[in-house]
C-alpha positions in Angstrom: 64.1 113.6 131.2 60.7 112.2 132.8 59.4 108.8 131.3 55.9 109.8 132.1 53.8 113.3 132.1 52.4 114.8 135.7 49.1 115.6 135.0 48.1 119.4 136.7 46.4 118.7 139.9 47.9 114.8 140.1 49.6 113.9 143.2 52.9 115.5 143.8 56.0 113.3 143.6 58.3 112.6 146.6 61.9 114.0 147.0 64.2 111.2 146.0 67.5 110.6 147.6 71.1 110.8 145.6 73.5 108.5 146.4 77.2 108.0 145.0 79.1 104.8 146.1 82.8 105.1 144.7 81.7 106.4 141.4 85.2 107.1 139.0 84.7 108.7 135.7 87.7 108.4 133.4 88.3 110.0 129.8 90.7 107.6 128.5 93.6 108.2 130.7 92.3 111.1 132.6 90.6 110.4 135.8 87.9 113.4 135.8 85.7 112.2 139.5 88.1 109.7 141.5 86.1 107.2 143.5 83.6 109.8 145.0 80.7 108.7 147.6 78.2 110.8 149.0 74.8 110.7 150.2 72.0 113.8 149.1 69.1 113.5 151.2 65.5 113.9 150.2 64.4 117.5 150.3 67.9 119.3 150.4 70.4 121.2 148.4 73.4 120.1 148.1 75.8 121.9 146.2 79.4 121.0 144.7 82.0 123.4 145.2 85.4 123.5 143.4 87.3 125.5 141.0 87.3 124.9 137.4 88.1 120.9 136.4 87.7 119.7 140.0 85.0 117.1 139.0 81.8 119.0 139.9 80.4 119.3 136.4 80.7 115.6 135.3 79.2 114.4 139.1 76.3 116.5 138.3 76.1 115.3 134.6 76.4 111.6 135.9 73.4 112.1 138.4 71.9 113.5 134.9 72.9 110.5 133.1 74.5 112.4 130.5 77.8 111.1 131.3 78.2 107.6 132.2 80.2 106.3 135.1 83.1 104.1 134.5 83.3 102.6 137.8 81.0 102.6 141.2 77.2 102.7 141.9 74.9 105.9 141.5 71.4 105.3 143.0 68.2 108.3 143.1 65.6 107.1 145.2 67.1 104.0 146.1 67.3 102.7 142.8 70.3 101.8 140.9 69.8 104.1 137.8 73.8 103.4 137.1 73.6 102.0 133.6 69.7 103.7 132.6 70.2 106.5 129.9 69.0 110.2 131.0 65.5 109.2 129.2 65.1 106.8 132.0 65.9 108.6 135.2 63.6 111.2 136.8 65.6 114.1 136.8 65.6 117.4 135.5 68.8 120.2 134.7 68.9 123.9 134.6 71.7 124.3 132.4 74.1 127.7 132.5 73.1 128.6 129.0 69.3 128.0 129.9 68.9 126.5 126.4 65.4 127.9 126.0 63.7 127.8 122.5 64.1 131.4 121.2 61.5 130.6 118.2 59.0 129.8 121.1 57.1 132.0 123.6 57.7 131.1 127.2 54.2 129.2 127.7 55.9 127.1 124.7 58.9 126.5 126.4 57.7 125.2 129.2 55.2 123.4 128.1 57.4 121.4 125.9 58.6 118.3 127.9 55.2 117.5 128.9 53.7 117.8 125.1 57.3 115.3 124.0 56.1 113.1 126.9 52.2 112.4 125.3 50.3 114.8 127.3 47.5 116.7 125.5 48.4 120.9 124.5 45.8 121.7 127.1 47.4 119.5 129.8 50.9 120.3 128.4 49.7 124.2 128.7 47.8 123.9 132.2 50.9 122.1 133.5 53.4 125.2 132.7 51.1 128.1 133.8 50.7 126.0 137.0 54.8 126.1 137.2 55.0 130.3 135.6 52.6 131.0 138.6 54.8 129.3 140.9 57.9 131.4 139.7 56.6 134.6 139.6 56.2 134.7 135.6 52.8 134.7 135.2 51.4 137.0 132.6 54.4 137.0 130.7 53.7 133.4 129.3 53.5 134.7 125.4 56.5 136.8 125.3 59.7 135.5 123.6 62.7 134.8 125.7 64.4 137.6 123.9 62.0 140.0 126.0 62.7 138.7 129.0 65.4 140.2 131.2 68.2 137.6 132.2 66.6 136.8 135.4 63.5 136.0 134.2 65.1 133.5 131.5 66.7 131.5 134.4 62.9 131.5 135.8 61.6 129.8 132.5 64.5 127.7 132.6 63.7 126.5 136.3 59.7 126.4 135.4 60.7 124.2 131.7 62.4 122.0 134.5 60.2 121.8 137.4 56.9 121.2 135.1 58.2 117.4 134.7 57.8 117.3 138.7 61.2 115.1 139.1 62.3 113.5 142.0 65.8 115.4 141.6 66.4 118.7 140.3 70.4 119.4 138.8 71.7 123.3 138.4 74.7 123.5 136.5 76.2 127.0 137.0 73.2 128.7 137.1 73.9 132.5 137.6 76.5 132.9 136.3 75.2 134.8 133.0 73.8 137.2 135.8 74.7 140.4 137.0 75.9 140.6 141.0 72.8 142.2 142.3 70.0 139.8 140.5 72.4 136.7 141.0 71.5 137.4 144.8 68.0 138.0 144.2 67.4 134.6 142.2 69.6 132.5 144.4 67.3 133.4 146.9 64.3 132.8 144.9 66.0 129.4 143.9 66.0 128.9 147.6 62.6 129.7 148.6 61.3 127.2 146.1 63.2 124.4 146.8 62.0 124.6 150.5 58.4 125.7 149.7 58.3 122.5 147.2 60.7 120.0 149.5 62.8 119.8 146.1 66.2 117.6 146.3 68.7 119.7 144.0 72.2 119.4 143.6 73.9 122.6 142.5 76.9 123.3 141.5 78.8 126.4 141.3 82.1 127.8 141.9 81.3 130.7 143.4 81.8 130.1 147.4 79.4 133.5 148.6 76.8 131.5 146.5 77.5 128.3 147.8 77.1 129.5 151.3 74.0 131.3 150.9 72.0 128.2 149.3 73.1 125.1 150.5 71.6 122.7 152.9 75.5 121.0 152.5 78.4 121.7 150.9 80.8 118.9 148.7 83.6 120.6 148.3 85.8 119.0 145.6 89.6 119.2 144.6 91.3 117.8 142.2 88.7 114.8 140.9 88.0 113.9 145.1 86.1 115.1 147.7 88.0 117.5 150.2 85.4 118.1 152.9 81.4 117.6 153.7 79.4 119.6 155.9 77.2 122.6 156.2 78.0 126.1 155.4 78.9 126.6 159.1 80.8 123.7 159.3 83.3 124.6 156.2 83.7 127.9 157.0 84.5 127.4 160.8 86.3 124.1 160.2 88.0 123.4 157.2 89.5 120.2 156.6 93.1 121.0 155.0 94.6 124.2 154.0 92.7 124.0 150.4 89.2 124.4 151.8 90.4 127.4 154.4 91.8 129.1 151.7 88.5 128.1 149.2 85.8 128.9 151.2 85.6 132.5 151.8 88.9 134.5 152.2 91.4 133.2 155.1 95.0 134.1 156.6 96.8 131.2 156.7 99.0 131.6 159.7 101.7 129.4 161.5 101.5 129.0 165.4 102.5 126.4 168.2 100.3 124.3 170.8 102.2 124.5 173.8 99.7 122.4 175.2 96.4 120.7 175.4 93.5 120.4 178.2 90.8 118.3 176.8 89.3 120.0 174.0 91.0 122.9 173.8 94.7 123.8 172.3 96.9 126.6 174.1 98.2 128.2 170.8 101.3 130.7 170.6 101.4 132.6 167.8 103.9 135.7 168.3 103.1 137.4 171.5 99.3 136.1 171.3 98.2 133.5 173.7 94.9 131.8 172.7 92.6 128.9 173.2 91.4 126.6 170.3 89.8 123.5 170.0 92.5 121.0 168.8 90.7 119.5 166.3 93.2 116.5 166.7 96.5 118.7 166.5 99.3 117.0 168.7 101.8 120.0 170.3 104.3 121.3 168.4 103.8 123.5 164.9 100.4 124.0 163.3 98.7 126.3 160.9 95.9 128.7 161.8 92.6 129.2 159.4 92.2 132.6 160.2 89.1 134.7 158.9 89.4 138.7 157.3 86.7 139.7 159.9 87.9 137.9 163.2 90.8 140.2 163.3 91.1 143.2 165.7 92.3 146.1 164.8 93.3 148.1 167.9 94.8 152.2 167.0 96.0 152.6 170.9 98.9 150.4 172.2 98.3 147.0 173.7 101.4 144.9 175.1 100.0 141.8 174.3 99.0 142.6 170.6 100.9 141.6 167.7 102.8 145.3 166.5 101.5 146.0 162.9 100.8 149.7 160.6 98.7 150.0 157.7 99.6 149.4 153.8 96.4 149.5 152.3 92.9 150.8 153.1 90.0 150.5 151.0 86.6 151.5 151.2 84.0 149.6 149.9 80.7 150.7 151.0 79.7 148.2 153.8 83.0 147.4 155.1 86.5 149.0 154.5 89.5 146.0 153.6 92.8 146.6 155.0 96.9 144.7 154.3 97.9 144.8 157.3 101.8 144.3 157.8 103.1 142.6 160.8 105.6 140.5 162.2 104.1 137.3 160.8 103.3 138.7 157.5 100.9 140.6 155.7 96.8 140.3 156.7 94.0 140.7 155.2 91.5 142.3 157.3 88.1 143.2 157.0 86.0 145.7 159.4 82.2 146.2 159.2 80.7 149.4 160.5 82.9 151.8 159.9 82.8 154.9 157.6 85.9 155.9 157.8 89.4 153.7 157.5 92.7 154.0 159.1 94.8 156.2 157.7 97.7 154.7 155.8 100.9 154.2 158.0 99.5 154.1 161.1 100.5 151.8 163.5 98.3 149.2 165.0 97.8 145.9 167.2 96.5 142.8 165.8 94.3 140.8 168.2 91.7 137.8 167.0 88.5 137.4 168.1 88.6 133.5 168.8 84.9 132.7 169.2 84.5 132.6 165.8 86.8 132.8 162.4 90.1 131.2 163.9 90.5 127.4 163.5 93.6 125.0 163.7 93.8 123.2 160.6 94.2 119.6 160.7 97.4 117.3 159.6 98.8 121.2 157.9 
């Protein structure tokens, strides 16, 4: 999508900004992104989080220029790049499919944009071994794609778009034609080079775990708008509205009372548990807990002050060992980490929270 090939060994370009200024996309009468703004900052990832027709696609395809915007302002690097065709913006996509050439080897591939652009073969081929090194494909550069294992096509995909050098890298879906155990491995490698080259991305996935594990900042969206902003820490600990508690990673949405408030903090009642929150803005009266799988307590000898529950389910899975746990205020999910063996089925237990972490009052629910 570059206007002009990098020579190898030329300076490098600087990380560009993204910015979105009330941008609305319509299809006819559908209203696909609803009068989004947001700000990417040079040198981060930013990834948009949502489930399937939230927006997130056709953001990152109008930062592309592949879809236009009907209303609002997009700006990379401080330039209004609004109206300017994908031809004229300096950005590059890693598409889901990874839409490599399967008629050409992997030196080909790569090599490609820069020999559209007017650079020489030699240039062209100097420029994508300089980009194969970088992700760990060096040596395979005359194989066919069709040789490669999955992983290493998503490489060639990220080399064929990093060997433009543009100020903004876009990853549409990109492991999700992987299995789970490499999707970790080249999220992380995704990760290391977008640090090691101060790349700005914006990725976009629906997968939350992956999400988590990359971003600089999370957009989570819902339903055409933005729900909430922040870092992984941020979301997880404290979501917006009931939709990103319940999005990002698994929670127990629970109802409680503030019986009152001392500066930051909320006294919250919730059956015969007495705990201290920060009110997030909560007035007294009836509010909904956020509360996380693994910030619940599982306690096998009698407490008085726990809430009474006994086992449904148990199941092991390795690492940690998942549990429905039924209770007075409904069923839980719980996880434990740890542990090799679960509690039996039936048993009786009481429910405590650890409140350091993992248990938030949701705002205005």
């Amino acid at each position: 999508m570059n206007t002009s090939p990098t020579r190898s060994g030329a300076s490098k370009k600087q990380a560009a900004s993204v910015e979105f200024r009330n941008v609305t996309k319509r299809y006819g009468g559908v209203t696909a992104v609803d009068s989004v703004s947001f700000t990417i900052e040079p040198g981060k990832l930013v990834t948009l989080l949502g489930p399937s027709g939230c927006g997130k696609t056709t953001t990152l395809r109008m930062i592309a220029g592949l879809e236009m915007a009907s209303e609002g302002q997009i700006l990379i690097g401080g330039r209004d790049v609004t109206n300017l065709s994908a031809a004229d913006r300096d950005v590059s996509m890693v598409f889901q499919s990874y839409a490599l050439f399967p008629h050409m080897s992997v030196l080909e591939n790569v090599a490609y944009g820069p020999s559209v652009q007017g650079a020489s073969r030699k240039d062209a081929e100097a420029m994508a071994m300089e980009k194969l090194g970088l992700v760990g494909l060096k040596g395979l550069e005359r194989r066919a794609p069709s040789e490669l294992s999955g992983g290493q096509q998503q490489r060639v995909a990220v080399a064929r778009a990093l060997v433009l050098e543009p100020q903004v890298l876009l990853f549409d879906e990109p492991l999700s034609n992987l299995d789970a155990k490499l999707r970790r491995r080249v999220r992380e490698d995704i990760r290391e080079l977008q640090q090691s080259l101060n790349l700005t991305v914006a990725y976009v996935t629906h997968d939350q775990e992956e999400a988590l594990a990359v971003s600089d900042r999370i957009i989570v969206m819902s339903n055409a708008r933005i729900a909430q902003s922040g870092t992984p820490r941020e979301l997880y600990e404290e979501p917006a509205d009931l939709f990103v508690a319940d999005f990002i990673g698994d929670a127990n949405i629970l109802g409680g009372t503030i019986t009152g408030i001392e500066g930051a903090s909320a006294q919250v009642k919730i059956d015969t548990l007495s705990l201290s929150l920060p009110h997030r803005g909560a007035a007294p009266g009836a509010v909904k807990l956020a509360v996380r799988p693994d910030a619940i307590l599982l306690n096998e000898t009698p407490q008085p002050s726990a809430i009474a529950g006994h086992i449904r389910k148990a199941s092991y899975l390795g690492t940690q060992i998942e549990y429905d746990v039924e209770t007075a205020i409904g069923n839980l999910f719980v996880v434990q980490y740890g542990r090799t063996q679960p509690i039996e089925i039936g048993k009786a237990v009481g429910v405590t929270f650890e409140t350091q972490r993992g248990v938030a009052i949701v705002p205005g629910a």
